[in-house]
ROFIGU-254976 format. One record per atom (N, C-alpha, C): y, z, x; residue number from 0; atom name. Coordinates in Angstrom, 1 decimal. Layout:
BEGIN
        v        w        u     i   at
        Y        Z        X   NUM   CA
...
end
This chain:
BEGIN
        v        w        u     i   at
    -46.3      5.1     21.9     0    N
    -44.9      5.1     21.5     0   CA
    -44.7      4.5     20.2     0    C
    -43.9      5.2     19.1     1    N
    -43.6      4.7     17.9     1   CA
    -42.6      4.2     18.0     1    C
    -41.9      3.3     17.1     2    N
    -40.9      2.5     16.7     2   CA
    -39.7      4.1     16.6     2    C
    -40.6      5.4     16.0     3    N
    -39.3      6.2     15.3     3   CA
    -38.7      7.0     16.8     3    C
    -39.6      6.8     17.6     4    N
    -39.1      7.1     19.0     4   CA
    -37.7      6.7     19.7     4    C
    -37.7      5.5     19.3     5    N
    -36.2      4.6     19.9     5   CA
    -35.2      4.7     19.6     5    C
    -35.5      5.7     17.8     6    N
    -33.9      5.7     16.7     6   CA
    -33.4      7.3     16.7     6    C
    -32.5      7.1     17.0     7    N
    -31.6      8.7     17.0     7   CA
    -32.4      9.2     16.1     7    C
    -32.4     10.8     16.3     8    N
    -32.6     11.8     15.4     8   CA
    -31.4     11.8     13.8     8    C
    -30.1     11.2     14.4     9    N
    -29.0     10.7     13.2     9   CA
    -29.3     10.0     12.3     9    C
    -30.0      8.6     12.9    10    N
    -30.2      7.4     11.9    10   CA
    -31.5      7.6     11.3    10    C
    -32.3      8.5     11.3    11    N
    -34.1      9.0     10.9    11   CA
    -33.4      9.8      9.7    11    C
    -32.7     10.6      9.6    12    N
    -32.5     11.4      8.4    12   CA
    -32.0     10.5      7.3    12    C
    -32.5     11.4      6.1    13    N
    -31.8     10.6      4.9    13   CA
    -30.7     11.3      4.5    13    C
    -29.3     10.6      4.1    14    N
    -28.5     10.9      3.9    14   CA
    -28.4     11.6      2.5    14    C
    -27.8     12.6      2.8    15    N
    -27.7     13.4      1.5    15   CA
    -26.6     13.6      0.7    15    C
    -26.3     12.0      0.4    16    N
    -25.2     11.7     -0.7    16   CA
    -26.0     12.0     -1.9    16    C
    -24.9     12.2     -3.1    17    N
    -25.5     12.1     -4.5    17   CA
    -25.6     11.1     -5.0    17    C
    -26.3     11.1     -5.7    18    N
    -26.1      9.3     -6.3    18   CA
    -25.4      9.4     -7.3    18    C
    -24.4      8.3     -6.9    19    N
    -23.1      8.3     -8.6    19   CA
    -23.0      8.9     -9.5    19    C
    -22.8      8.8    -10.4    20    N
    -22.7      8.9    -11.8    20   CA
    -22.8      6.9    -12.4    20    C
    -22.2      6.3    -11.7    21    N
    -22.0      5.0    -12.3    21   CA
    -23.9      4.1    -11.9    21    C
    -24.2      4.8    -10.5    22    N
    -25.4      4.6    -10.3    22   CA
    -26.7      4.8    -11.4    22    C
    -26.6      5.9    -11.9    23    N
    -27.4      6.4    -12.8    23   CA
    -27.5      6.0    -14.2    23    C
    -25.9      5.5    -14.5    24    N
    -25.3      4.8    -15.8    24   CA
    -26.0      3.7    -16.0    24    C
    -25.9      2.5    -14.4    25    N
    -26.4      1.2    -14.5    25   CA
    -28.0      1.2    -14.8    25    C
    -28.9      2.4    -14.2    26    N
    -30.0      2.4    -14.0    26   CA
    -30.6      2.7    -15.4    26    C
    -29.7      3.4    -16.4    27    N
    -30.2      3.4    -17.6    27   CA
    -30.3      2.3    -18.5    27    C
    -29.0      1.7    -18.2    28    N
    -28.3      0.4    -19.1    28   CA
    -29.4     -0.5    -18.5    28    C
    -29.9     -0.8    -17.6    29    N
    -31.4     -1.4    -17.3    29   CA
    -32.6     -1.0    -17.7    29    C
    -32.6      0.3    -18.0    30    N
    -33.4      0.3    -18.9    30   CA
    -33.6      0.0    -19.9    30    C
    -32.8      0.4    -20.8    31    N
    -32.3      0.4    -22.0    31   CA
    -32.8     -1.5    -22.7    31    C
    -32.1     -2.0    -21.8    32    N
    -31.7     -3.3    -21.7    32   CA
    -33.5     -4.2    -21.4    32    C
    -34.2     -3.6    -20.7    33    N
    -35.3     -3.6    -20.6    33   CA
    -36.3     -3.6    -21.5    33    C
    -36.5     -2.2    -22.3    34    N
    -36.9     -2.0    -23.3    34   CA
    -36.3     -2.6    -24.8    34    C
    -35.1     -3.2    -24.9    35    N
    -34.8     -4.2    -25.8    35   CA
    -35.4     -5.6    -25.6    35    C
    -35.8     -6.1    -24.5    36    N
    -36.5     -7.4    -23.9    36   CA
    -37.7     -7.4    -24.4    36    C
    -38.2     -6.1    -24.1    37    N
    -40.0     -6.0    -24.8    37   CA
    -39.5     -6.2    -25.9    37    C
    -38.9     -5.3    -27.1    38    N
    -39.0     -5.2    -28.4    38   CA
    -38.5     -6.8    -29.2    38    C
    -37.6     -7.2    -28.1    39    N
    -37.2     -9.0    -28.5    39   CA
    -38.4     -9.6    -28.6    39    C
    -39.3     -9.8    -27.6    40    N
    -39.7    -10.9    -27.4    40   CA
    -41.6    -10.3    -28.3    40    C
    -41.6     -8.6    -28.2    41    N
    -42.5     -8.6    -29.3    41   CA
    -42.5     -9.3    -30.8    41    C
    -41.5     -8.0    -31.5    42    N
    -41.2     -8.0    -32.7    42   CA
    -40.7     -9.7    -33.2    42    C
    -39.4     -9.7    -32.6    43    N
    -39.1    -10.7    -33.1    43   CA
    -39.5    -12.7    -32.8    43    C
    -39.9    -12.8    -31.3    44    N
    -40.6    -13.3    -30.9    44   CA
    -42.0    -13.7    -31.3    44    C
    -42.4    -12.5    -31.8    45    N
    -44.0    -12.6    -32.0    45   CA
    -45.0    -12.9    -30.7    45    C
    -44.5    -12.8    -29.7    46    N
    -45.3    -13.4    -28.6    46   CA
    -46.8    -12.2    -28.2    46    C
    -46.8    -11.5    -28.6    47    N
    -47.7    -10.2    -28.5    47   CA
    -47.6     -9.4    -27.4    47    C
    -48.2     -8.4    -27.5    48    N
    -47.9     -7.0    -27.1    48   CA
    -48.1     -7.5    -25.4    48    C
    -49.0     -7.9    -24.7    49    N
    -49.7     -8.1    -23.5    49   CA
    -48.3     -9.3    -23.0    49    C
    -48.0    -10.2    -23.7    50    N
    -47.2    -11.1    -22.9    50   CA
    -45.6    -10.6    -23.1    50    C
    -45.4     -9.9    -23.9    51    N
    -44.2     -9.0    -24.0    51   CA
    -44.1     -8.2    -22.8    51    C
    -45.1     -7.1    -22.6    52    N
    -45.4     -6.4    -21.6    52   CA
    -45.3     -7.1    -20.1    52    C
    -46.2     -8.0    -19.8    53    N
    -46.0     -8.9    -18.8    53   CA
    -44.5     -9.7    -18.5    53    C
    -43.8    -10.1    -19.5    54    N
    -42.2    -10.8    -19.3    54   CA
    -41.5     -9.6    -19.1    54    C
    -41.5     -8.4    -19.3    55    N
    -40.6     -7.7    -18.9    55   CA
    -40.9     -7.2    -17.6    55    C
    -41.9     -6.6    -17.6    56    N
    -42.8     -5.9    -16.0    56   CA
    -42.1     -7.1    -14.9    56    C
    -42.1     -8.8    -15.8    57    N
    -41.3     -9.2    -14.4    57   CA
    -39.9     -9.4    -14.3    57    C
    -39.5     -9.3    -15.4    58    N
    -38.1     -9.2    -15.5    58   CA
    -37.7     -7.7    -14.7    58    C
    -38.2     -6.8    -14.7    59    N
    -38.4     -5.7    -14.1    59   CA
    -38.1     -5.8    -12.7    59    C
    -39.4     -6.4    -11.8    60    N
    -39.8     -6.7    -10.8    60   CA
    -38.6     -7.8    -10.0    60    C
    -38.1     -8.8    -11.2    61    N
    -37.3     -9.5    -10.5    61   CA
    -35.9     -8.6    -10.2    61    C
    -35.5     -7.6    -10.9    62    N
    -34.2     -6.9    -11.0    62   CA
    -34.1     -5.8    -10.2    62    C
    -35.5     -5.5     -9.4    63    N
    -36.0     -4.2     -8.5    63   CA
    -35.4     -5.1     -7.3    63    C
    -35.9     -6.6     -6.9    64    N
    -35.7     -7.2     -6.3    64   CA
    -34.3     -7.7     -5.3    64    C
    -33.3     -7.9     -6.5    65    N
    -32.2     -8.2     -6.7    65   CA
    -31.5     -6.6     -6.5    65    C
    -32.1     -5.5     -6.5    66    N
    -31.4     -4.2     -6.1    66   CA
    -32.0     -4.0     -4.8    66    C
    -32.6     -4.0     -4.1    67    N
    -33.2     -3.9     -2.9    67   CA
    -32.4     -5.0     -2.3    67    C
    -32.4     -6.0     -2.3    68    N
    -31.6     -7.0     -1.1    68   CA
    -29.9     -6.8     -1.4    68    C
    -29.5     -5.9     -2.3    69    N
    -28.0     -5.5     -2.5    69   CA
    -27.8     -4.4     -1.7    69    C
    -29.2     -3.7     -1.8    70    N
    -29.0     -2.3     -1.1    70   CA
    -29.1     -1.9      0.5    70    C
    -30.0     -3.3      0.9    71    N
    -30.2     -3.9      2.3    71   CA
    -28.8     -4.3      2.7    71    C
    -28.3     -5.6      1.9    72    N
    -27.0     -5.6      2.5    72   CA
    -25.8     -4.7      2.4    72    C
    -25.4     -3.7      1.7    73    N
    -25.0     -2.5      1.9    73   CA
    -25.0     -1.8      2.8    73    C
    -26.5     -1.1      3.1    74    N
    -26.6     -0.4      4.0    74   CA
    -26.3     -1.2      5.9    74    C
    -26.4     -2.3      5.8    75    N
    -26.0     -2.9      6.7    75   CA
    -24.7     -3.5      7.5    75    C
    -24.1     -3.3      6.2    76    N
    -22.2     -3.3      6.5    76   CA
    -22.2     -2.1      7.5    76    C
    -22.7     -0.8      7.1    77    N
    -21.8      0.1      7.4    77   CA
    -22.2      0.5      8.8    77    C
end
């Protein structure tokens, strides 16, 4: 017996909303915003290519983070 056995055939599907427009906006502006972090902390920083790369990857990682426990509690209101 699987776990997917117990959950309606309702709550198994993915919901086929669109995603925003405001969703897609933020997701750029983080990028954007991301790829200015590398170029800060390269160029003007001087800290080099590898630890530029690494400070963002976790600045990244941490803001993947911080969208996932927003989107857990979200989905859990409803």
């Amino acid at each position: 017996m699987t776990v997917d056995q117990d959950v309606p055939a309702e709550a198994r599907q993915a919901p086929d909303e669109p995603v925003s427009t405001g969703t897609v906006v933020a997701y750029v502006a983080a990028g954007v915003l991301l790829f200015g972090w590398f170029l800060f902390g390269w160029l003007v920083q001087q800290q080099g290519f590898i630890a530029s790369v690494g400070e963002t990857a976790g600045t990244a990682f941490g803001l993947l983070l911080v969208i996932a426990i927003v989107g857990t509690y979200r989905r859990d209101r409803r």
